[in-house]
Each structure stands twice: as structure tokens, then as C-alpha cells.
C-alpha positions as CSV (number, residue, x, y, z in Angstrom):
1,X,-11.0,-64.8,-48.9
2,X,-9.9,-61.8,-50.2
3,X,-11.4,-58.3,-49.4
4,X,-9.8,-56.4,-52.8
5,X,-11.9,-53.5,-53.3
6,X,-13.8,-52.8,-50.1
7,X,-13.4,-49.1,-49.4
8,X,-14.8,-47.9,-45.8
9,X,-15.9,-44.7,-44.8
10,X,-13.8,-42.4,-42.6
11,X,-16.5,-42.9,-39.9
12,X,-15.9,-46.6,-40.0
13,X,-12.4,-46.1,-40.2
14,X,-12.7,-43.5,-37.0
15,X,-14.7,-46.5,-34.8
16,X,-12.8,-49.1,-35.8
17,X,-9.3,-47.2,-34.3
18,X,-11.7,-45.9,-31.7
19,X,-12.9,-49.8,-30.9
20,X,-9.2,-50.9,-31.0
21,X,-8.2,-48.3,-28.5
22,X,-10.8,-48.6,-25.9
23,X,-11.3,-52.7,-25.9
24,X,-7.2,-53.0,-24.9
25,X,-7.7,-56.3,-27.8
26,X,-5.0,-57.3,-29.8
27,X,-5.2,-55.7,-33.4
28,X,-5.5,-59.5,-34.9
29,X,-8.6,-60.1,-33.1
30,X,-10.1,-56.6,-33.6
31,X,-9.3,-56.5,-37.2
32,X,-10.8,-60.2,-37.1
33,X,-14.4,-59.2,-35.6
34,X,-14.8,-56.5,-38.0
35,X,-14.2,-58.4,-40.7
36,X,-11.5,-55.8,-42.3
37,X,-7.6,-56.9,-42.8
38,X,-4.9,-56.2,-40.0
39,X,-2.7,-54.2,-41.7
40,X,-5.6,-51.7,-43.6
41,X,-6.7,-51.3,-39.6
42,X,-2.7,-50.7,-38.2
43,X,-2.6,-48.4,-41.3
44,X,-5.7,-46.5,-40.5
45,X,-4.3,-46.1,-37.1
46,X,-1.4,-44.7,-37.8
47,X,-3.2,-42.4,-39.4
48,X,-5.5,-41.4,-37.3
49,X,-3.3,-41.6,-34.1
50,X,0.1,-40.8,-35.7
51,X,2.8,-42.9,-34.8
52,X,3.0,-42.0,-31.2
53,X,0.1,-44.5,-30.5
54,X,-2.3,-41.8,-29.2
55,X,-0.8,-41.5,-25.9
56,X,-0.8,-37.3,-26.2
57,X,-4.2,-37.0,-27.9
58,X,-6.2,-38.8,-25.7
59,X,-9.6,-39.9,-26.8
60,X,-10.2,-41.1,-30.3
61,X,-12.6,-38.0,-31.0
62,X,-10.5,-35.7,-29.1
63,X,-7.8,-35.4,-32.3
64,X,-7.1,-32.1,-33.0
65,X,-7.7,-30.7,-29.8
66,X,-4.3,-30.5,-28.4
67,X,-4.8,-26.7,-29.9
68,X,-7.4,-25.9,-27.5
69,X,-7.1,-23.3,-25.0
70,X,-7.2,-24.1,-20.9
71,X,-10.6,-22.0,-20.9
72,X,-12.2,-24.0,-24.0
73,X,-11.3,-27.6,-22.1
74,X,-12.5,-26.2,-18.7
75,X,-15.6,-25.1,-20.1
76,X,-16.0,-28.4,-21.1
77,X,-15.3,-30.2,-18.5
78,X,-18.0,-28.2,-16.6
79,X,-20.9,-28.9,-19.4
80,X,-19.3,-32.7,-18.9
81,X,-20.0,-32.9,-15.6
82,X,-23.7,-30.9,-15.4
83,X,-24.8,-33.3,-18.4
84,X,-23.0,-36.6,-16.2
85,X,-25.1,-35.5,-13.2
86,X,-28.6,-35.1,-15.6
87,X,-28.0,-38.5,-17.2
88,X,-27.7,-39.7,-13.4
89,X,-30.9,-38.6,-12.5
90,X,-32.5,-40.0,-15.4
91,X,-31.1,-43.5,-14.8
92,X,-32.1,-43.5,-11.3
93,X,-35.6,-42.3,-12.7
94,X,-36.1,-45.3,-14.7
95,X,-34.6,-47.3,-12.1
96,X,-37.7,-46.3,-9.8
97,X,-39.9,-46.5,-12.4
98,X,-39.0,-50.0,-13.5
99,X,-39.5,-51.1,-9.8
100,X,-42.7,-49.4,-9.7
101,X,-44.1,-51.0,-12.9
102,X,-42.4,-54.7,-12.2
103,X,-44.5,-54.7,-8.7
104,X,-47.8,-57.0,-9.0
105,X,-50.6,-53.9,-8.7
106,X,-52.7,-56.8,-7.1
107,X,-50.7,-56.5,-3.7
108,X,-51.1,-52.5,-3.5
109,X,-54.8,-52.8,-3.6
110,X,-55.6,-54.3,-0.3
């Protein structure tokens, strides 16, 4: 049941740290659904995270952006927040809409 000579791409590599921090899973199991061995996945993150675990990088694509300046992260925070509020919009859009087209058209034709 060996896995000798799989190689993954970065991107893989990336999500599967990315999947281990967000789900709060034990490595074991995370390692397990992916199909990839525990310690190639605590290896890739230590890499990715460093040894501190993450704690002072935040998210999983936010490495490298301890550099940035107050200004840069408030900037994004605000496109964040105008691009939360669209996508809100467009749920409750499709939320409407969905109602509209699950209604029988026979009853509004009286």
C-alpha cells in the first residue's frame, strides 16, 4: 500500500495544509481522506506554515503577507466587504427567484 513516487503539485500541497487548517481534523484522518501519507502532509505543513503552526500568518493564502502595510490590508478589507455585500444580494436574488419559479403558475392564473 505504498505511495513511493507520487509527487503533488504545490497547489495540492497548498489545499491540503489549507483543508487541514480550516476542518480543525486530526492530521491522521485528513491525511487519510486524501489519500497522501501523514508525515509527507505534517511535512508540507511545516513548510508552508513554519513551525509556529500558522497562528501569526493567518489564513492559508494569506502567507507572505505579514509584510503588508496597514493601508494595503485596509484597502482590502473595504473591497472585502463591498464584494461580501454584492454576493449577498445575489443570493437573496436567487433565493427570490427560486421561490418564484418553484410556485405552480396554475394558481397565479385565476
Amino acid at each position: 500500500m505504498s505511495n513511493t513516487g507520487n509527487t503533488y503539485t504545490e497547489e495540492f500541497r497548498r489545499d491540503a495544509v489549507g483543508l487541514l487548517q480550516s476542518s480543525g481534523r486530526p492530521i491522521s484522518q485528513v491525511a487519510r481522506e486524501l489519500g497522501v501519507n501523514v508525515n509527507s502532509l505534517r511535512s508540507w505543513r511545516n513548510r508552508i506554515l513554519g513551525q509556529s503552526g500558522g497562528e501569526s500568518f493567518g489564513a492559508v493564502g494569506d502567507i507572505g503577507r505579514a509584510e503588508a502595510s496597514a493601508e494595503e490590508l485596509l484597502a482590502e478589507i473595504k473591497q472585502l466587504k463591498k464584494e461580501n455585500e454584492y454576493l449577498k444580494r445575489q443570493r437573496e436574488i436567487l433565493k427570490k427567484a427560486a421561490s418564484i419559479l418553484s410556485e405552480n403558475p396554475e394558481l397565479g392564473m385565476r
